[in-house]
Every structure is written in structure tokens, then in C-alpha cells.
N, C-alpha and C positions, 0 to 999 in steps of 0.2 A: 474630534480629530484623533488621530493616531498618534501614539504617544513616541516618542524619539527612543531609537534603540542605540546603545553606545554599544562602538565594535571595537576590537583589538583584532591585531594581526599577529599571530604565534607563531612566531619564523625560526626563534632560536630555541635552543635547548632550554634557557631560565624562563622564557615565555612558557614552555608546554608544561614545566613542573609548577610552574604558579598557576596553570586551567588544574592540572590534574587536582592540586591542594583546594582550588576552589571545588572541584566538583565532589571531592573528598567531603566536605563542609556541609554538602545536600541531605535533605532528608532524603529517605527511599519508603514511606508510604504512599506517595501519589509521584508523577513522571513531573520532573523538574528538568531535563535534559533532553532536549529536539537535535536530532542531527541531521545532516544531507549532504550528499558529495556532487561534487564536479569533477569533470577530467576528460580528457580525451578517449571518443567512445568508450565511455563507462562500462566497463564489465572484466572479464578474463582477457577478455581479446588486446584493450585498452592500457588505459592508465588512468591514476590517481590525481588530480592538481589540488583540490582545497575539499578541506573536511570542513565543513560549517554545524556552529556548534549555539545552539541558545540554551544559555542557562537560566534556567528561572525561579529561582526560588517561591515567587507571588508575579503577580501581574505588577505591582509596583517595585518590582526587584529584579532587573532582567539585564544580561549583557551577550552580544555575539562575539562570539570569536571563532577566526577562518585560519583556521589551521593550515599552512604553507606545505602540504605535505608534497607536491614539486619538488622544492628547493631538500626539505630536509630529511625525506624519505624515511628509512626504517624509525630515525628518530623521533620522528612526530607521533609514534606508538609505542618507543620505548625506554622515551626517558620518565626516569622517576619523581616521582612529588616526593616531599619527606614521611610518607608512610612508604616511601620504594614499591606501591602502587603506578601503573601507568596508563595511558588511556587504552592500551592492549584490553589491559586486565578491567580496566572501568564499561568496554565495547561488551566483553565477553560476561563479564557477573551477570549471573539471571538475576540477582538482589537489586542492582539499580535499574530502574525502569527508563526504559530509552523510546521514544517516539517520533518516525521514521512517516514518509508518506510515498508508499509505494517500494519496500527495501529492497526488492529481489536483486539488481544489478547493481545496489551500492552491497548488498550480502556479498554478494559474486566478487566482484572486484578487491573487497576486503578481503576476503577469504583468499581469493587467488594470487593478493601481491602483497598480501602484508600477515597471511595465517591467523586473520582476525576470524574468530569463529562467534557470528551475533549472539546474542543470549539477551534475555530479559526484555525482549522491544516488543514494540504495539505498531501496528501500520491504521494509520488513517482512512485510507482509501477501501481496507475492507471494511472499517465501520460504517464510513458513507454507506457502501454495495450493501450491507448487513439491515442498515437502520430503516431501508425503504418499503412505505406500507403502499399496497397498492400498483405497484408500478416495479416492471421486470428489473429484475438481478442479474440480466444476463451479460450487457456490460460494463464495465469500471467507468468511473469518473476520474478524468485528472482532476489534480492540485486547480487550475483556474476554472474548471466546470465547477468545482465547491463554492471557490468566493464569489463568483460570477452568483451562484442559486441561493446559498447557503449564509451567508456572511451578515445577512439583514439583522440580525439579535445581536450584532456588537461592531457592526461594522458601516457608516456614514454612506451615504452616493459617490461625496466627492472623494474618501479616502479610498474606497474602492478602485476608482477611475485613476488615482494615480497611480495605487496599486498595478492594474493594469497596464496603465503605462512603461512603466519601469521592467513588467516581465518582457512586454513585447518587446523594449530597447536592448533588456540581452541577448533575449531571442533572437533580432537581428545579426549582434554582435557572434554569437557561437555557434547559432543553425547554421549546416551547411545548407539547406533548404529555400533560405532565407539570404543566402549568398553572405555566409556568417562563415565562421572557423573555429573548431574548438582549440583552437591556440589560445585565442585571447585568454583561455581559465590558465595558461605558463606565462603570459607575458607578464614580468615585475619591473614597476610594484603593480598593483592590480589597478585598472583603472575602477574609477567611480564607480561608472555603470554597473561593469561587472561584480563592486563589493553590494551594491543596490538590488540585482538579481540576486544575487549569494543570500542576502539577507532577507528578501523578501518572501523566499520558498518557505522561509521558516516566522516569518513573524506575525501571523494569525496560525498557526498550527495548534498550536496553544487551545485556544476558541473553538476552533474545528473540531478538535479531537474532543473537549469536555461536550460540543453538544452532538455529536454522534452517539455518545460514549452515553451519553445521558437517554439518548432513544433508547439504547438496547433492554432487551430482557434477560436474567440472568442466563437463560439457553442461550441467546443469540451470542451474549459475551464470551460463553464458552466455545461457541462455535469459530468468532473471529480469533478467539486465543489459538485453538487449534488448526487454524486455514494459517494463524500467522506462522507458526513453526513449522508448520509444512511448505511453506512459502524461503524459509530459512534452509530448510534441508534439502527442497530442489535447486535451490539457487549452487550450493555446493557439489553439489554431485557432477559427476565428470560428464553426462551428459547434457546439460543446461544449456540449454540456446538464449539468446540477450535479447533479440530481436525478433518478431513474427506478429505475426495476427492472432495469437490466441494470447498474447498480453492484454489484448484490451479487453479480453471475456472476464467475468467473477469467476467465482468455485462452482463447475457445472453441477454441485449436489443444492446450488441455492437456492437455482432456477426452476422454478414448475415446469415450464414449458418444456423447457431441456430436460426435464427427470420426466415427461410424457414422455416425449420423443422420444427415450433412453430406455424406456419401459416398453414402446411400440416396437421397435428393433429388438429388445430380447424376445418377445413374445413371438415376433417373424420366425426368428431365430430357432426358437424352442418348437414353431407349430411342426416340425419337421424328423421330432424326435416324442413323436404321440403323446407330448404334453399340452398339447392349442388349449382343449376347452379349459382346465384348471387354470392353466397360465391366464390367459383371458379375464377368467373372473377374476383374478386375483388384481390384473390392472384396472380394471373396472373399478373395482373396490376402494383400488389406493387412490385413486383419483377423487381430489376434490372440490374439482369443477367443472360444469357442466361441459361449459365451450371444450376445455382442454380435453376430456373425453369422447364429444363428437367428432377431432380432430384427431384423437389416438386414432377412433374408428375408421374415419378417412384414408387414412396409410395402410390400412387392413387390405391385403389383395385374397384374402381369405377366402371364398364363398362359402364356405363351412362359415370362418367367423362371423361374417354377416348377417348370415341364415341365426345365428345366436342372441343377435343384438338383440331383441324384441323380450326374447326370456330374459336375460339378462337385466333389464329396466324393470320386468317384472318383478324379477328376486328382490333387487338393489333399492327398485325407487328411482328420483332421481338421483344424480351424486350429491348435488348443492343441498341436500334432505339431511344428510348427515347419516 
């Protein structure tokens, strides 16, 4: 069974400086500190209502605390612990490690109403898209597509199901989709439910993240380290849209298929400028699978190109040959 998470509600100023001095207290060799926000339409456009915060020192050492940031606004990032550190400064250190699932529009939203500038975080969700062998990168998983697939190495039937349960009750409660309202995350003091969904974004993250984090190779980790900062910088930039269909794509450099297709459109592109046959072979080449290269072929309106294929197998082999 899933072990009881004890919450606090950090409404006033002595509340935030006693989280800050806790989290002061943390190591910074491994991520002790999960966060996630709520708010009315989250992003620039929005607002902030609760900062949720698990601290974990050990799996047997752990407390939530939901930051009222509603109620007490700049406050809630800038009052001091007694090192006159604050969670401003605790957000933004690249030293302490922060882990986030999904940050791009709590990045945005900080950034844009509180000049929080992320630093130091890991996102979840590109480890999942990172860690998968066999099977397309081309789009994300949510938070409940993980515990739903994922959760089996530490996670029961029934603790699941009621996991479950509890997201879809907020769900109800804030989707507007769902005939829900994102009020509920202002209305005080917070109802049940809602401290239940607050808490539950973040109470196997823990889990998730060590067995992502445990697939990778050290390339791949370098790779999510770098799709995460780049995920940090577009969230800020004054161009950043919150909402669209290409949230639910990975990083188009993860995807084969899409680095085919990507490679097939230069190569169109280039046959026009007396580069075709080199460019050609060069995709031929970089491709390393068979299907994926009879399908570059396919999109070829070339008859030059075409007429090439045959030499081209010659030289090469097949791709799957190495």
C-alpha cells in the first residue's frame, strides 16, 4: 500500500520561511525536491493559485507542502528562511536539483508573474519519451499514461485505482472540459479533493523519475539534460504559445521517422540546386532502417532519384547491414 504523505498548507509569511529552512536542510547530490503548480489557465496569459512542493529527503522522510501562492503572492517567493535565502532563490540555483513533470507552462507562468527564472530542474516526461527502446518518440506521455504503464515496480493494482480515482475527481472539479472550473484551485481553504489532486501529481514522481532516469544512457542523459534547458528557454521567450498540438510531440531530433521525413524534404529541397545525387546518398546512408528508407524513397517525386535507387543498394547494401 501507499504510504501516507503528511501535507502543510504555507499561507503565511512564518509558514514559507520554516519550507524555505527545511529545504535549506537538503542534500543537493540527488533531487530531493518535486514541485508542480496549479492556477488559472497556467501560463503568462493566467495565473498562479498553489505551488506544490514534496520534500523528500528518503522515501521514508517525505512531506507536501501547497504553497497558497493566491492568497499571498510575491510573498510566497520572497520571504526569507534564516539564511535570507527564499524559494525565489531555492527555484532558480542550478545547485539544488528540482524535478518537475512536464515544466514548460509552470516555467512560463513563473517567469512571467513572479521573474522566477528555473534553474537546476529535470522534467520527467522527457525521460519517459528518452527511455523508450523500440517504440516511436514521436509523442509525449502524460503524468497518468506513466502510472497507468509504468508504475508496476513499485506501485500495487489497488493503489493505483485509487490513484486514479482521485486524479479524475479533480479533474472533474477544474476541467472546464469536464464541466469543472479552474476556480476551485482560489477557492479557501482548499477542499479535500483538490489538496488530494495537488498531492497526487507529485506522489510517485519520486519512482518515476529514479526508473526513467535508471533506463538512460549516459548520451541519452545528456540529451534529456539538454532538451530540458531548451524547454526552459522557450518557455520564456516572448514568443511561447501555452497551448497547441505540438505540445504533445517529443524533440523532433528523437524521432527516426521524423529525422526521415526531415532528411526527405531537404533532399526535395536541395534536388533543385544540382545537389540531388550527393544529397541522396548521403540520406541513404544516414538511415538505419530499411522500412524508414523505402519510405524516404516513396516521397521521392524525383525520376532522376528513382532511376538511382538500384545503384544506390548497390554501393550501400542494405541500410539494416550497417
Amino acid at each position: 500500500m501507499a504510504s501516507k504523505l503528511l501535507e502543510t498548507i504555507a499561507d503565511s509569511p512564518t509558514a514559507i520561511a520554516a519550507l524555505v529552512d527545511r529545504i535549506d536542510s537538503l542534500e543537493t547530490d540527488h533531487p530531493c525536491l518535486f514541485l508542480d503548480l496549479e492556477g488559472v489557465n497556467l501560463c503568462r496569459d493566467g495565473s498562479i493559485s498553489i505551488l506544490t512542493l514534496l520534500v523528500q529527503p528518503s522515501p521514508a522522510q517525505k512531506r507536501v507542502y501547497l504553497v497558497d501562492v493566491y492568497n499571498m503572492g510575491r510573498l510566497a517567493f520572497n520571504t526569507p528562511g534564516k539564511s535570507d535565502r527564499t524559494l525565489k532563490h531555492i527555484l532558480e540555483s542550478p545547485a539544488i536539483p528540482k524535478v518537475l513533470f512536464d515544466l514548460r507552462n509552470d516555467s512560463d507562468a513563473l517567469y512571467a508573474h513572479f521573474n522566477v527564472a528555473l534553474q537546476g530542474v529535470e522534467d520527467v516526461q522527457l525521460m519517459e519519451n528518452a527511455s523508450r527502446v523500440n517504440r516511436s518518440r514521436e509523442r509525449l506521455s502524460g503524468l497518468a499514461k506513466c502510472i497507468e504503464f509504468d508504475s508496476a515496480p513499485f506501485l500495487n493494482i489497488l493503489s493505483r485505482k485509487k490513484w486514479e480515482l482521485a486524479k479524475e475527481e479533480g479533474d472533474r472539479l477544474w476541467n472546464p472540459r469536464h464541466g469543472g472550473s479552474f476556480e476551485v484551485f482560489n477557492a479557501r481553504p482548499l477542499s479535500p479533493e483538490i489538496i488530494s489532486y495537488c498531492v497526487g501529481d507529485l506522489r510517485y514522481l519520486p519512482q518515476l523519475r529514479d526508473l526513467y532516469w535508471g533506463k538512460l544512457t549516459p548520451a541519452w542523459k545528456a540529451k534529456v539534460a539538454e532538451e530540458t534547458r531548451n524547454r526552459v528557454r522557450c518557455s520564456q521567450a516572448a514568443d511561447y504559445v501555452s497551448q497547441g498540438p505540438d505540445k504533445a510531440l517529443g524533440p523532433p531530433r528523437w524521432d527516426e521517422k521524423r529525422q526521415a521525413a526531415a532528411l526527405a524534404m531537404r533532399t526535395r529541397e536541395e534536388s533543385e540546386n544540382d545537389q540531388t545525387w550527393e544529397t541522396q546518398k548521403e540520406v541513404y546512408h544516414a538511415l538505419d532502417d530499411q522500412i524508414l528508407v523505402e519510405r524516404v524513397f516513396e516521397e521521392f517525386e524525383s525520376s532522376q532519384l528513382m532511376e538511382r535507387e538500384e545503384e544506390l543498394r548497390q554501393i550501400y547494401g542494405d541500410a539494416g547491414d550497417g
